[in-house]
C-alpha positions as a Markdown table, in Angstrom:
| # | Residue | x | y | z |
|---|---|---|---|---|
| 1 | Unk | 0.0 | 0.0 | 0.0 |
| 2 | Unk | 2.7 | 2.7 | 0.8 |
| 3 | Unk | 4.3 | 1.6 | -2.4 |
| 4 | Unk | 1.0 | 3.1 | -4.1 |
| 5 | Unk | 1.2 | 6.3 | -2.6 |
| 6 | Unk | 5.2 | 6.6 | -2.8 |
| 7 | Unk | 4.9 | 8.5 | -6.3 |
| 8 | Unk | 2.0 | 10.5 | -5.5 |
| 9 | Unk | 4.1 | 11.9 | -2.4 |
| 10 | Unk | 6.8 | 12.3 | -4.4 |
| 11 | Unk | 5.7 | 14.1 | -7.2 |
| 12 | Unk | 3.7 | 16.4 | -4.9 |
| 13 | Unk | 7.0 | 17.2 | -3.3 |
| 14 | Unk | 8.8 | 17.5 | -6.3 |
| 15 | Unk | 6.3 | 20.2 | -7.5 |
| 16 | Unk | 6.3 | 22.5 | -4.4 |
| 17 | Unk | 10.2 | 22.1 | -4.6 |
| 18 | Unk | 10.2 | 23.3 | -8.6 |
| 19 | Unk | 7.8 | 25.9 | -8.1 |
| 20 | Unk | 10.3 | 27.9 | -5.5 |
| 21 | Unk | 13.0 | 27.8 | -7.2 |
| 22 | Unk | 13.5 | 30.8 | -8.1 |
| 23 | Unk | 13.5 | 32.5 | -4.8 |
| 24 | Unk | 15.0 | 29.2 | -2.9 |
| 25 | Unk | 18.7 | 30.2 | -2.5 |
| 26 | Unk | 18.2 | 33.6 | -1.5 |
| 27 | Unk | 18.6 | 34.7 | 2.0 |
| 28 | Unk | 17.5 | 38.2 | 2.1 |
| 29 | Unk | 19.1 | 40.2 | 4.8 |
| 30 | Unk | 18.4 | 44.5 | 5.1 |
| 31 | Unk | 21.1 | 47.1 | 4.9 |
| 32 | Unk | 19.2 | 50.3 | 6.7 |
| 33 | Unk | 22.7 | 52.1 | 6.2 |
| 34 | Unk | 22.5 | 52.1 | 2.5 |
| 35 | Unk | 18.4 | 53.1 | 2.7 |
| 36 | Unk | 17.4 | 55.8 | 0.1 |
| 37 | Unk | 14.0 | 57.4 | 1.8 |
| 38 | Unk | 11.4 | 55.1 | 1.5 |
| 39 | Unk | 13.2 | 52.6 | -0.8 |
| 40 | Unk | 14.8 | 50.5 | 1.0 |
| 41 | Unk | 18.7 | 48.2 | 0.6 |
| 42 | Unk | 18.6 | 44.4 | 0.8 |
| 43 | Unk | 21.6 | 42.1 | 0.0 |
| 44 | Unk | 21.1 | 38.6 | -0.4 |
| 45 | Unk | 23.4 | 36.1 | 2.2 |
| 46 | Unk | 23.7 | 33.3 | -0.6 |
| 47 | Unk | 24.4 | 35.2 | -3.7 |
| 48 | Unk | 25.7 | 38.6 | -3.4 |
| 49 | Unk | 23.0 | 40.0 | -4.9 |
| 50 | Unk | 21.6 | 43.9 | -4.0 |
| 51 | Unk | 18.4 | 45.1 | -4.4 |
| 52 | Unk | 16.3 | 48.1 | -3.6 |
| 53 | Unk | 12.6 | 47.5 | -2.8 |
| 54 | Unk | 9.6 | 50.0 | -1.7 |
| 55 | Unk | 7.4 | 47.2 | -0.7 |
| 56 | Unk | 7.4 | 45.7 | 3.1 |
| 57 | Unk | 9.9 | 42.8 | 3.6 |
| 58 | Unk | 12.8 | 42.0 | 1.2 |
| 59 | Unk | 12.3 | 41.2 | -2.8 |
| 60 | Unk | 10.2 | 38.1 | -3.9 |
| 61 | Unk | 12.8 | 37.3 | -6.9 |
| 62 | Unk | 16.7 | 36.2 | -7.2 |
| 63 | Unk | 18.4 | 39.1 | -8.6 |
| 64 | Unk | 21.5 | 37.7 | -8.8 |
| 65 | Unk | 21.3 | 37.8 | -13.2 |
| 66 | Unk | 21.1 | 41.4 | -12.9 |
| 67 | Unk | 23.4 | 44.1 | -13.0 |
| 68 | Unk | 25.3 | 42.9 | -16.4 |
| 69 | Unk | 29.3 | 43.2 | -16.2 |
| 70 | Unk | 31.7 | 45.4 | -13.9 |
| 71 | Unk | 33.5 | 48.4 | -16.4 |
């Protein structure tokens, strides 16, 4: 009987786990030193990433493709 169920579990998993993925890595942590007024600095723990963000609480995507290359 658990054998039945095993791929149903699985697959439920497996969907909740791919639908996150974006946002998984990223460990958003606030910078109030580098605030602009109401907009507000985040930097991400896993990635390096740095965002700005009006909204309450830190960004809902990875940033981490932005930004394009250094001069």
């Amino acid at each position: 009987m658990v054998l039945l169920f095993a791929p149903i579990i699985f697959g439920i998993v497996a969907y909740l786990a791919w639908r996150n993925r974006e946002v998984r890595g990223c460990r958003w942590r606030a910078d109030s030193t580098r605030d602009k007024g109401t907009l507000r600095m985040y930097r991400c723990a896993a990635c390096g990433a740095e965002a700005f963000t009006a909204s309450k609480g830190p960004p809902q995507t990875c940033k981490k493709g932005l930004g394009g290359a250094p001069l």
